[in-house]
N, C-alpha and C positions, 0 to 999 in steps of 0.2 A: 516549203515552196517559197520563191525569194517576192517581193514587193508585196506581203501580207496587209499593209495599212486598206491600199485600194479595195482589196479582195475585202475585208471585213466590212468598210462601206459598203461595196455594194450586195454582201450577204444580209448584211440591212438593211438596205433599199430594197433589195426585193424580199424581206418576208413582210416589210411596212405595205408594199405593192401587194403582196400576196394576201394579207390581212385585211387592205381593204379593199379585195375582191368578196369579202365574206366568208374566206378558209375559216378552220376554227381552229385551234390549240396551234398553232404557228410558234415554232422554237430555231433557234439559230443554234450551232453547235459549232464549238470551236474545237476543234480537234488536235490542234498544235501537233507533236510531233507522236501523237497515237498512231497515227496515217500517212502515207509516201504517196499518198494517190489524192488529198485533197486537203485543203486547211480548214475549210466550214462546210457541213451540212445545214440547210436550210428544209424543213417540216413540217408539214402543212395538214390537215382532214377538209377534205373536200365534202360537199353532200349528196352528191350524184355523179354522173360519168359525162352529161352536161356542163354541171357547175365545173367539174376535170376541164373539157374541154375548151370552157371560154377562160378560164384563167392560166391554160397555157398558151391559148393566143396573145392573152393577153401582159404573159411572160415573156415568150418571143418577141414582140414586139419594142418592151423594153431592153431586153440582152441586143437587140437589134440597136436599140438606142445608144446603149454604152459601148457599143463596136465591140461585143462578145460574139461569138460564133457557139452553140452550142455543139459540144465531139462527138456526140450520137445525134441518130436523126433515128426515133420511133415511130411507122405508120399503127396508127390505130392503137395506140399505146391506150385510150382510154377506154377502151371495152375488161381491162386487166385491173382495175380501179386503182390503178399506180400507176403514175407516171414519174420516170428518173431522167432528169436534165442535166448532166454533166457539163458543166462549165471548166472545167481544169480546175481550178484552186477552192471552185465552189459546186454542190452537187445539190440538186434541188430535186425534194422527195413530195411530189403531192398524191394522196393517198388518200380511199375512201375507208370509210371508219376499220370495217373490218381487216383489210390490208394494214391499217395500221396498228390495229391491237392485237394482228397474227404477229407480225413482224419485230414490232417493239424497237425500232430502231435505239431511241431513247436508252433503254434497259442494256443496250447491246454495246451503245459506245458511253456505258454510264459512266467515264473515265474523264471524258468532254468536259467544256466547261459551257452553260447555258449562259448565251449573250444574250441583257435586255437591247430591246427595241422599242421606240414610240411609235404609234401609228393613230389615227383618225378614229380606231376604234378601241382604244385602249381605255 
């Protein structure tokens, strides 16, 4: 996907954002040319369908912020204890524990490359 510099920013801005919402194991994944569908997945374990629920408002609000639209729109996505935010170049996975250790995204695209990130609770 072309202009990847901004795209990797703001795949770090928002796991730094997501991380200190209080996610837990928050991973960035750089997918370079594994994927035609995205350049970074971004990772997250949520601890309830709550906690789901106020960290994608309060994810919308910033993709709002950097004039992103996200390509789907999920009602009710957090009764499923995953929510997928596709941003075009960036796809954001917030997941509660189980969802996440059925899934294994990590395991799946073990080919990625893991980008660090700082955030306020590191």
């Amino acid at each position: 996907m072309a202009d990847t510099a901004p795209s990797r920013e703001t795949a770090l801005a928002i796991a730094r954002l997501i991380d200190e919402g209080k996610a837990e194991d928050t991973v960035v994944l750089e997918l370079g040319e594994l994927a035609s569908f995205a350049d970074y997945f971004v990772i997250a374990t949520v601890r309830s369908s709550a906690h789901l629920a106020g960290l994608a408002r309060r994810l919308t609000a910033f993709l709002k912020e950097c004039d992103l639209r996200p390509l789907n729109r999920h009602k009710r996505a957090t009764q499923k204890g995953w929510l997928l935010m596709d941003c075009g170049a960036i796809v954001v996975h917030l997941m509660e524990k189980d969802a996440r250790e059925f899934y294994d995204l990590e395991r799946l695209w073990f080919k990625s490359q893991k980008l660090p990130y700082w955030s306020k609770s590191s």
